[in-house]
C-alpha positions in Angstrom: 10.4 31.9 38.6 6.7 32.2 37.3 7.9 30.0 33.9 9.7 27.6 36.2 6.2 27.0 38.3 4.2 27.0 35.4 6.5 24.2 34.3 6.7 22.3 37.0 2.9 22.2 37.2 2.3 21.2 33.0 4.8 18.1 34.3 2.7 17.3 37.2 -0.6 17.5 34.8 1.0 15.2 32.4 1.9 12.6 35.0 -1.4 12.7 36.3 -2.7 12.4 32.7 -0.6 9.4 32.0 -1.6 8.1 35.6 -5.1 8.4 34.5 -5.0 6.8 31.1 -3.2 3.8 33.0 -6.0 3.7 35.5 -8.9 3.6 33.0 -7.0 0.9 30.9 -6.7 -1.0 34.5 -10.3 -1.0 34.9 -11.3 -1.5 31.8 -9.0 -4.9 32.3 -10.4 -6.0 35.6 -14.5 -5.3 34.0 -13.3 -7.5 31.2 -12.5 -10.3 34.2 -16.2 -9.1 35.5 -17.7 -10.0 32.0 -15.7 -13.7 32.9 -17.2 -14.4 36.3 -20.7 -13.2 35.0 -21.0 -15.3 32.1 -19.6 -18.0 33.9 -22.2 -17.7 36.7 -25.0 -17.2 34.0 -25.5 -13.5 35.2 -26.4 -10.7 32.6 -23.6 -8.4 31.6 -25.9 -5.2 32.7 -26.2 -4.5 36.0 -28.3 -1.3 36.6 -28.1 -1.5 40.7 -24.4 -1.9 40.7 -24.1 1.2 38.0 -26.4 3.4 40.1 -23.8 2.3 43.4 -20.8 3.8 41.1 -22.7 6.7 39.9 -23.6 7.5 43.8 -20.4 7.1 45.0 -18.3 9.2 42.0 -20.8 11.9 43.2 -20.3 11.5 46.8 -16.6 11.5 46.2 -16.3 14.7 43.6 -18.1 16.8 46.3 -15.5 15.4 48.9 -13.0 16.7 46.5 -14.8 20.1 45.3 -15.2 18.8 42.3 -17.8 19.3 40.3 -20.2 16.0 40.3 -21.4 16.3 36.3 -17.6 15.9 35.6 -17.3 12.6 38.0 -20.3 11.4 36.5 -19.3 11.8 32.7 -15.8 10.4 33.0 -17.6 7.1 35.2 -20.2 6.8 32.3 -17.6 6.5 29.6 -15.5 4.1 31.9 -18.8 1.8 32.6 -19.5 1.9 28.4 -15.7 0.8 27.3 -16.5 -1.9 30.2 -19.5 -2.9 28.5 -17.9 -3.2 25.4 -15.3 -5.4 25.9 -17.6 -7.5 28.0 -20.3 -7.7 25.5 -17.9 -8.4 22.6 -16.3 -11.1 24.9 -19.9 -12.5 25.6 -20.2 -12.9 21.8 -16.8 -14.4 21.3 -17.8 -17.0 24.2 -21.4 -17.4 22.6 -19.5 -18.7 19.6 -23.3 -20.0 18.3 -22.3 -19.6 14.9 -19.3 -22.1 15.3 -19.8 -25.0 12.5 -22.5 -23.2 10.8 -23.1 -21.3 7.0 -24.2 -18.1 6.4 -25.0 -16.5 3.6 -25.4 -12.4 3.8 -27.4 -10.6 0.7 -26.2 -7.2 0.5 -23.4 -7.3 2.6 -20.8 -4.4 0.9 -23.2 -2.2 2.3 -22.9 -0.4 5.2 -25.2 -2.2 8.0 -23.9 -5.5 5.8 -20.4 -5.0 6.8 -21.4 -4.6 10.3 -23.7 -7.3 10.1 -21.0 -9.2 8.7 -18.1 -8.7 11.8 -21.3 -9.2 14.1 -21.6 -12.9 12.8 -17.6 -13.7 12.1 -17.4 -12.6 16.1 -19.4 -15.4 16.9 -18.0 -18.0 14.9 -20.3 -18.0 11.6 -18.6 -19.0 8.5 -19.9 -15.9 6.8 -20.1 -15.7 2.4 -21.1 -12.3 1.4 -23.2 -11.6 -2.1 -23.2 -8.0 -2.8 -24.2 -6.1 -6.3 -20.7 -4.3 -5.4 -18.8 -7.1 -4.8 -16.8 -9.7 -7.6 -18.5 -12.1 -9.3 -16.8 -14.6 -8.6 -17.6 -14.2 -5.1 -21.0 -13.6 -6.3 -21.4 -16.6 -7.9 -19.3 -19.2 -5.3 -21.7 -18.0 -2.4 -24.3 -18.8 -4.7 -23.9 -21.9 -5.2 -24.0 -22.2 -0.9 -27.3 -20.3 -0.8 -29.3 -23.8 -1.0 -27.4 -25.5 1.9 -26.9 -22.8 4.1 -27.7 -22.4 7.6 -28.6 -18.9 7.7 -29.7 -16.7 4.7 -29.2 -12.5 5.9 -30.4 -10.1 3.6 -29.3 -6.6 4.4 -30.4 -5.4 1.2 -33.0 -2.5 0.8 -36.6 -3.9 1.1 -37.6 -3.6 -2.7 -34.6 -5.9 -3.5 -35.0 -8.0 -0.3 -38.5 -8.8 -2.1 -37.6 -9.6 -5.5 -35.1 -12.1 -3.8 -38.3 -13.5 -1.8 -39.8 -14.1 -5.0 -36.9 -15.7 -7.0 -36.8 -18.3 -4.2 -39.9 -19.4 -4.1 -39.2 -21.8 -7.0 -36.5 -23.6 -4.8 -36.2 -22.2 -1.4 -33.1 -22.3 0.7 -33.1 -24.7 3.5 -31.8 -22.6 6.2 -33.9 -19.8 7.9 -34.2 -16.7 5.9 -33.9 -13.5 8.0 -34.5 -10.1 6.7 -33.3 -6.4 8.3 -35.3 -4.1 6.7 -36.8 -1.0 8.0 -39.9 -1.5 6.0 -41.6 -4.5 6.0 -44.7 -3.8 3.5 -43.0 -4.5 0.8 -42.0 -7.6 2.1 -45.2 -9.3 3.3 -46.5 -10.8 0.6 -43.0 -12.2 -0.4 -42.2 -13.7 3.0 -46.2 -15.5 2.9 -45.1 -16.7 -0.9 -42.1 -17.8 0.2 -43.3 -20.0 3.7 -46.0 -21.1 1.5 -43.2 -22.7 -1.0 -41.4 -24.4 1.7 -39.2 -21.5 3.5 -38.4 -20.9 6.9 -38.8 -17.2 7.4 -37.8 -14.5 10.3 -37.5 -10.8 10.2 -35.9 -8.4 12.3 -35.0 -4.7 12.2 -31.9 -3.4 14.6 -32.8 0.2 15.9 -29.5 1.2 15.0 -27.1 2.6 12.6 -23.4 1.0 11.5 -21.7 3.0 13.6 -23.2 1.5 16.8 -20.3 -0.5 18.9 -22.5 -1.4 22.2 -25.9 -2.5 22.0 -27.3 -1.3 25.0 -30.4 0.6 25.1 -30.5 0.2 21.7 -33.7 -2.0 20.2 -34.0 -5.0 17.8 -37.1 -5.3 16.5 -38.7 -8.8 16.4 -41.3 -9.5 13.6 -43.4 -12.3 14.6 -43.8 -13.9 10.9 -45.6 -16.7 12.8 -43.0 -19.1 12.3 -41.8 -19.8 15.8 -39.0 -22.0 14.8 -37.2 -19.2 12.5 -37.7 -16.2 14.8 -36.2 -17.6 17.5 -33.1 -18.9 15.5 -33.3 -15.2 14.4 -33.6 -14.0 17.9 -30.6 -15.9 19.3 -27.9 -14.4 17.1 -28.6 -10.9 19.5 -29.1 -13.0 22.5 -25.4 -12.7 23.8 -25.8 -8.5 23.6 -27.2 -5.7 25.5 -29.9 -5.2 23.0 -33.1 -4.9 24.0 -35.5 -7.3 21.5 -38.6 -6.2 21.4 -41.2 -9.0 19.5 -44.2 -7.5 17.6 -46.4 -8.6 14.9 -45.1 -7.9 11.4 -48.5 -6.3 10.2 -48.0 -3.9 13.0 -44.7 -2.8 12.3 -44.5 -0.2 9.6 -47.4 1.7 11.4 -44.5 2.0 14.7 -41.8 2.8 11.9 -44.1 5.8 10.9 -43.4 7.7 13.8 -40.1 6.2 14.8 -38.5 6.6 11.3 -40.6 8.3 8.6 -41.4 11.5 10.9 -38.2 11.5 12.7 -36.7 11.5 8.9 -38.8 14.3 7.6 -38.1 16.3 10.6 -34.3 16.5 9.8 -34.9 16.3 6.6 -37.1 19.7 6.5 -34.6 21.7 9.1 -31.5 20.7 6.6 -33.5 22.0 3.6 -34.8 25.5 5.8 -31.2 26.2 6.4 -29.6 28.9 5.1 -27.1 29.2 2.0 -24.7 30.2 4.4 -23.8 29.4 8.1 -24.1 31.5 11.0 -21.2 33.0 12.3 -21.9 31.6 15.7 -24.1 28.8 16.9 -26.4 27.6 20.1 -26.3 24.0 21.5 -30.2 23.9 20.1 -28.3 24.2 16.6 -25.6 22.0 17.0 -27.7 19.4 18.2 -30.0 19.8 15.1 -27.3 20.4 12.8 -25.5 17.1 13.6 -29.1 14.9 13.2 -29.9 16.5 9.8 -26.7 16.1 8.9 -26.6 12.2 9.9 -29.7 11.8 8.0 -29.0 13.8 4.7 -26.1 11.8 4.3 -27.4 8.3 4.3 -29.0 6.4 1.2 -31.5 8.6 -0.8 -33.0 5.3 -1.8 -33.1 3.3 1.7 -34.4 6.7 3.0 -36.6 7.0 -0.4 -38.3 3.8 1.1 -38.7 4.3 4.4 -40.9 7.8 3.1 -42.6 6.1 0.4 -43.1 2.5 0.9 -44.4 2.9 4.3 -48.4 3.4 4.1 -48.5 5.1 7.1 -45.5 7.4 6.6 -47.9 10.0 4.4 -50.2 10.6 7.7 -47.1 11.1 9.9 -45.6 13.8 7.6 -49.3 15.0 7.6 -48.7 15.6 11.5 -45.7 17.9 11.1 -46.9 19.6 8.4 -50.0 20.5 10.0 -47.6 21.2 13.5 -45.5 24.0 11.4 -48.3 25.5 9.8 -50.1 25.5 13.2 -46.8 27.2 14.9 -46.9 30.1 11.6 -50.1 30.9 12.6 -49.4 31.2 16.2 -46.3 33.4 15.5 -48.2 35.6 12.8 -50.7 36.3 15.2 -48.6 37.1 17.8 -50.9 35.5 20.3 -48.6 34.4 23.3 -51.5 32.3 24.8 -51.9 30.0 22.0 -47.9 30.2 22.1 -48.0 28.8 25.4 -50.5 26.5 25.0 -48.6 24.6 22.0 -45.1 24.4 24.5 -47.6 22.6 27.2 -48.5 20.2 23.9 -45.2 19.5 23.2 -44.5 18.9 26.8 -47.7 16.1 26.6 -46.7 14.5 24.0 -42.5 14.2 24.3 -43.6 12.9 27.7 -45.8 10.4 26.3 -42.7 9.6 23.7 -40.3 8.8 26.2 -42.6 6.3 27.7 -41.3 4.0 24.7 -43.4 0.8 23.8 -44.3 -0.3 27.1 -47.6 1.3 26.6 -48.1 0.6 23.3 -51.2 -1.8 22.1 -50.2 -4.3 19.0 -53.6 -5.6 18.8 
């Protein structure tokens, strides 16, 4: 009798299971004919009042239920993201700004190129791609589009990126050349050479990696290159997404990258190289979480991330800083002195509560 009601109740769980999958497809179908009215009514796709209403009322309802709320809460926030994704995808679709228009993307077999690459085609671009790692053919057909087209992209590390720069001074191409590198010293004398020679230059950096499918709450990076024209042409092709663009001047950039990039990078960097030969047989959610952002990081481009380290002028002082945090934290420990233990946990409070203020409070001047 026992295996006959443990039966009955596995059918009843699968039911509901299928029930549920059916549901979230549902709603997932009606926020797509959300994302319609919106866009037709010029409204934005992100509606933080409306998601707080849902988040309240999965809350108020799971404690109705006896269920616990952090459960409710996850399962709405994964709904409300595939929502957003469909409707940000369809808002590039509609967009379509790239319909009738040439672009040519430098670097583009690479990872962010190929993502860069479906973010254009989705909004209409007529996209050629010229990679080291591609055929020369292709190579050399894009080529000869380079002069006439609309939009020149390249995703290529910033030392190449630069030597490009130069190259076209001689004859620049006539559309606007936009650049996504996360380093921009290396490119500033290239992109003044190559306005100087004629060429319409923007620069942006997206705060993201490849693997990013919605845009919100993540950051594009504006670099004001003082050529008004270009950078807002630049700015439009991430107009129809979530992303947050944030504009600052390009001789101010790699300072923000120092912290944002180059000491996040060394951080990861240092715990992957401190582990052990061998794994612990168990681990903590502190590890894991650590684990999984060294591992990310160890894993990209030993050159991009070669670049980011030592092309950045300000990227020495930042490692400085955590060097000079570890050594502070031996001596703490050595000495056994709890107070001064204390003391550096109320630091780190200070300043990851200044962190998560973001940019707003930032001075560019």
């Amino acid at each position: 009798m026992q295996d006959l009601d443990l039966e009955n109740v596995r059918t009843r769980i699968q039911q509901i299971d299928r029930d549920l999958i059916s549901l979230a497809a549902e709603r997932v179908e009606l926020a797509r004919r959300v994302g319609e009215i919106k866009r037709q009514s010029g409204q934005p796709i992100v509606d933080y009042g409306q998601e707080l209403r849902v988040m309240a009322r999965a809350h108020d309802e799971a404690v109705q239920k006896g269920l616990d709320p952090t459960i409710a809460e996850n399962l709405l926030t994964r709904l409300i993201r595939a929502a957003i994704t469909v409707q940000e995808a369809d808002n590039v679709r509609s967009a379509a700004g790239g319909v009738g228009k040439r672009v040519v993307l430098v670097g583009g077999a690479g990872r962010m190129g190929r993502w860069m690459n479906s973010f254009l085609a989705a909004q209409g671009y007529d996209v050629g791609v010229i990679d080291p790692r591609g055929s020369a053919e292709e190579a050399q057909r894009v080529g000869q589009d380079l002069a006439d087209a609309d939009l020149v992209i390249s995703a290529a590390p910033p030392s190449a990126t630069a030597s490009l720069y130069r190259s076209w001074c001689a004859v620049p191409p006539r559309g606007v050349i936009c650049d996504l590198a996360s380093i921009k010293t290396p490119l500033i004398e290239p992109i003044r050479a190559l306005q100087r020679a004629g060429g319409r230059v923007a620069s942006l950096h997206p705060m993201f990696g490849p693997s990013t499918v919605v845009l919100r709450g993540n950051d594009v990076v504006v670099c004001d290159t003082d050529d008004e024209e270009a950078t807002l042409a630049a700015e439009e092709l991430f107009r129809p997404t979530t992303a947050r663009l944030i504009r600052i001047p390009l001789l101010h950039h790699d300072r923000f990258m120092a912290d944002l990039l180059s000491l996040a990078h060394a951080t990861a960097i240092v715990f992957a190289l401190a582990l052990p030969d061998t794994g612990p047989p168990l681990q903590s959610p502190t590890f894991r979480t650590l684990e999984a952002l060294a591992t990310a990081v160890v894993r990209e481009s030993p050159d991009v991330y070669f670049e980011i380290q030592a092309d950045n002028p300000h990227s020495l002082s930042a490692v400085e800083r955590l060097r000079a945090a570890v050594e502070e934290l031996l001596s703490v420990v050595r000495a056994r002195d709890r107070r001064d233990f204390h003391r550096l946990m109320e630091e780190g409070q200070r300043r990851t509560a200044m962190a998560t203020a973001g940019l707003e409070g930032s001075t560019w001047k």
